[in-house]
Biotite code that builds the C-alpha atoms (Angstrom):
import biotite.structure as struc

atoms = struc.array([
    struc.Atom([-1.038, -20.420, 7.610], chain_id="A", res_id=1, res_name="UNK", atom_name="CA", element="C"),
    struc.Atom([-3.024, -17.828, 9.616], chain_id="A", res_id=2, res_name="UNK", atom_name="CA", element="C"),
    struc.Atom([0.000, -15.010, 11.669], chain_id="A", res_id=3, res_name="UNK", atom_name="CA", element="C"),
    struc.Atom([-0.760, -13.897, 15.139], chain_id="A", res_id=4, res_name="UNK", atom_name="CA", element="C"),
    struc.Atom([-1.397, -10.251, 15.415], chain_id="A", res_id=5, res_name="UNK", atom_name="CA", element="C"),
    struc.Atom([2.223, -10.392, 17.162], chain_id="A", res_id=6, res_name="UNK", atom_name="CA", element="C"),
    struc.Atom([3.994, -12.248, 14.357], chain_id="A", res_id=7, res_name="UNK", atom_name="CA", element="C"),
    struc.Atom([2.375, -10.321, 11.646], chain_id="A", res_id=8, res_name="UNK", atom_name="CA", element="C"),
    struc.Atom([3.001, -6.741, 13.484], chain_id="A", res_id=9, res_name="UNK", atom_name="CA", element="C"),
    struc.Atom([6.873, -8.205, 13.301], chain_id="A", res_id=10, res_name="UNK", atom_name="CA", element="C"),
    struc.Atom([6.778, -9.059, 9.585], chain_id="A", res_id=11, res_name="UNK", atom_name="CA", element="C"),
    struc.Atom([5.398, -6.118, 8.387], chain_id="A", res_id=12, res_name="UNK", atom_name="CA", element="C"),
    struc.Atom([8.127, -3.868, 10.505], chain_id="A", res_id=13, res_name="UNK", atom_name="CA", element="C"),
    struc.Atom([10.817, -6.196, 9.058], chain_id="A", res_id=14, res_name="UNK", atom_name="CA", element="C"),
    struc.Atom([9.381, -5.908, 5.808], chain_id="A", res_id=15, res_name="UNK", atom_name="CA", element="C"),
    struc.Atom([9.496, -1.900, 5.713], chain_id="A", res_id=16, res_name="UNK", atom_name="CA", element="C"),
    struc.Atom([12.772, -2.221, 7.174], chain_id="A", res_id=17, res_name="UNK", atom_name="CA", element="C"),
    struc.Atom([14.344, -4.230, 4.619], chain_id="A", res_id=18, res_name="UNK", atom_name="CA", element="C"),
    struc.Atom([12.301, -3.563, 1.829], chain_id="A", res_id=19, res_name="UNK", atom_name="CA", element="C"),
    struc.Atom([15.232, -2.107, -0.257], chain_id="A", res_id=20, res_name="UNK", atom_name="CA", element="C"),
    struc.Atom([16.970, -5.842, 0.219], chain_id="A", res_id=21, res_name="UNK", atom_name="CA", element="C"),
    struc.Atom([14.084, -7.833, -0.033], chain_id="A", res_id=22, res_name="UNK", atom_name="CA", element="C"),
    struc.Atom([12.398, -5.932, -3.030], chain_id="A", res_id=23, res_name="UNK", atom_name="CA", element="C"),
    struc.Atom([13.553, -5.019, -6.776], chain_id="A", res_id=24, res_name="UNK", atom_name="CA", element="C"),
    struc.Atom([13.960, -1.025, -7.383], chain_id="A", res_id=25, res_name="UNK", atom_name="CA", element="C"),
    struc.Atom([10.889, -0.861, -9.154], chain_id="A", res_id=26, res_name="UNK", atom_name="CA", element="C"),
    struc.Atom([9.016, -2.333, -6.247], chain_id="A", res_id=27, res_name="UNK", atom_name="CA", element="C"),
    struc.Atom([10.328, -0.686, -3.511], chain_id="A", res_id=28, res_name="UNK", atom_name="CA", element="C"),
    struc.Atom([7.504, 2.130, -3.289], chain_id="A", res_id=29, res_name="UNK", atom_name="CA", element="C"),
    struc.Atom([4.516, -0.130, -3.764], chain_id="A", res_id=30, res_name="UNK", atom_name="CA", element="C"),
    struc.Atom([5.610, -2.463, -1.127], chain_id="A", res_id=31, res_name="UNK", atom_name="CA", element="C"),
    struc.Atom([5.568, 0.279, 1.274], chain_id="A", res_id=32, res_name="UNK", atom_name="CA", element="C"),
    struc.Atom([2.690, 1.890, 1.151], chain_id="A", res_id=33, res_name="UNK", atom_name="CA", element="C"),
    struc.Atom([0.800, -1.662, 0.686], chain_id="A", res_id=34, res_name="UNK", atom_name="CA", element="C"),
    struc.Atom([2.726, -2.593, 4.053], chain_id="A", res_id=35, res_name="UNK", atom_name="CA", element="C"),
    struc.Atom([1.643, 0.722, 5.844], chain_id="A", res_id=36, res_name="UNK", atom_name="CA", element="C"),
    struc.Atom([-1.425, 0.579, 4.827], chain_id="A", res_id=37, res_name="UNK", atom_name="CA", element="C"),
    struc.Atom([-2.298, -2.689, 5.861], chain_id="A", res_id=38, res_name="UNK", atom_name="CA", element="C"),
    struc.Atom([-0.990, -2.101, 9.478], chain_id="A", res_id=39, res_name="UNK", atom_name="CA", element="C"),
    struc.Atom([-3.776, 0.586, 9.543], chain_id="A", res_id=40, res_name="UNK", atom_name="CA", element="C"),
    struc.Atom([-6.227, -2.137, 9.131], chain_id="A", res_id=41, res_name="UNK", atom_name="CA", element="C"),
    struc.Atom([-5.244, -3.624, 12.176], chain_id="A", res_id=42, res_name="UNK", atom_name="CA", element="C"),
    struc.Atom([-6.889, -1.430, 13.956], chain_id="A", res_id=43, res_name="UNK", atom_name="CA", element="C"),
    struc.Atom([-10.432, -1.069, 11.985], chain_id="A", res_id=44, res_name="UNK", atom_name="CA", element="C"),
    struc.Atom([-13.799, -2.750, 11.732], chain_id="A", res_id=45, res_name="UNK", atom_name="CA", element="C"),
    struc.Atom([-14.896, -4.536, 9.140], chain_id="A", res_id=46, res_name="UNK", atom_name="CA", element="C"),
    struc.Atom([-16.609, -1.723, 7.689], chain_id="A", res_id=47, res_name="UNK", atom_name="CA", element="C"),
    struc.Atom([-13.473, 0.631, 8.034], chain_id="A", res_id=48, res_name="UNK", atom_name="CA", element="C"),
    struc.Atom([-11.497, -2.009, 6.219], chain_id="A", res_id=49, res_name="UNK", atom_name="CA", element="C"),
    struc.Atom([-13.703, -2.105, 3.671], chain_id="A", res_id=50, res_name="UNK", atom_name="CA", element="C"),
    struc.Atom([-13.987, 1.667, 3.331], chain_id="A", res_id=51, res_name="UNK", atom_name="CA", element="C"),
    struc.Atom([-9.703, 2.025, 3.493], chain_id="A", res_id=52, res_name="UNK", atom_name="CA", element="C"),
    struc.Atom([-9.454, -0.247, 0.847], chain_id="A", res_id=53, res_name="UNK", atom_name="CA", element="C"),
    struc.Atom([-11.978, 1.505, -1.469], chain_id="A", res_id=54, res_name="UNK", atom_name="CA", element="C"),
    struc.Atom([-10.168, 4.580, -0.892], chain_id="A", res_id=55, res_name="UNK", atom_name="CA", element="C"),
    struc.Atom([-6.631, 2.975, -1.178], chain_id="A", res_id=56, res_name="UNK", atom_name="CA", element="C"),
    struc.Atom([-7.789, 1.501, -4.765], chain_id="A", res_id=57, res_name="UNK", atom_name="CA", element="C"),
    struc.Atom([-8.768, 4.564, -6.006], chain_id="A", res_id=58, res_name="UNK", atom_name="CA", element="C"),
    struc.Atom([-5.656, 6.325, -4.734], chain_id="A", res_id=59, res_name="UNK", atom_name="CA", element="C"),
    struc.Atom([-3.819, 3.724, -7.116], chain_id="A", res_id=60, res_name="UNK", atom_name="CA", element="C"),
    struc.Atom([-6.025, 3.862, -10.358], chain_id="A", res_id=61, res_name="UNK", atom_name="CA", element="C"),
    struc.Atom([-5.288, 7.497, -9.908], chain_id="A", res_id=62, res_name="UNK", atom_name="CA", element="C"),
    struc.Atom([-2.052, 7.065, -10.171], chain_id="A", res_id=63, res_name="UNK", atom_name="CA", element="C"),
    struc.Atom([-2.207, 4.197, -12.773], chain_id="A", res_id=64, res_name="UNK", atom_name="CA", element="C"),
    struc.Atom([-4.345, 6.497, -14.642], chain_id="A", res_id=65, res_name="UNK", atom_name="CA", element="C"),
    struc.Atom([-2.000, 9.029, -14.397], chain_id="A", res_id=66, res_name="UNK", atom_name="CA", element="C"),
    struc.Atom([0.866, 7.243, -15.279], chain_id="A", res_id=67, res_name="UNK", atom_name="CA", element="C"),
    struc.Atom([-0.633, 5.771, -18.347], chain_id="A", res_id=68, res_name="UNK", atom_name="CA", element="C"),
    struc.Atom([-3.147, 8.243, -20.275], chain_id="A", res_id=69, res_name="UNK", atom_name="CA", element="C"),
    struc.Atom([-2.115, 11.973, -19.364], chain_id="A", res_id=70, res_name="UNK", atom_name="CA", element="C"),
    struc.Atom([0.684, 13.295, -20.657], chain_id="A", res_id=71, res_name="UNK", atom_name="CA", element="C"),
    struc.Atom([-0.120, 17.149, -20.343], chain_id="A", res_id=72, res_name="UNK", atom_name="CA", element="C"),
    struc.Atom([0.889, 18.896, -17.111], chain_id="A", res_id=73, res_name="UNK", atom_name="CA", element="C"),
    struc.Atom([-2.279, 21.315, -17.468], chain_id="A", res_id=74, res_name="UNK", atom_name="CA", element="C"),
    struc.Atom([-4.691, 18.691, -17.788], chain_id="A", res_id=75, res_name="UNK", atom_name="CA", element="C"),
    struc.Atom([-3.344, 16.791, -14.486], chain_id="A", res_id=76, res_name="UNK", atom_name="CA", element="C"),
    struc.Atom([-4.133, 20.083, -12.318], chain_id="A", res_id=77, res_name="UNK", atom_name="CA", element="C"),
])
């Protein structure tokens, strides 16, 4: 099922608006900034699309990264 660019515009505003109801705690953050950041594709080329989503994966592995291996304040900064 393919959204218009209407329809989709609507679901991702209802979707950050409700995401507390509609998500589990733990999810709540991700959701968001995958919902934001796709509404900023709207507006790109192909090749800007491409580009924001390189730069939105390594955002995450950052964090995943992060998250997982370093446990030492100094090393983070």
């Amino acid at each position: 099922m393919k959204l218009s660019e209407k329809d989709f515009e609507d679901f991702t505003e209802m979707l950050l608006k409700n995401t507390a109801e509609l998500c589990p705690p733990e999810e709540q953050e991700i959701v968001k900034k995958i919902t934001s950041f796709r509404q900023v594709l709207i507006e790109e080329s192909d090749r800007g699309c491409a580009l924001m989503a390189v730069a939105f994966i390594d955002e995450l592995l950052i964090d995943l990264l992060k998250a997982y291996f370093i446990e030492n304040v100094a090393l983070i900064e």
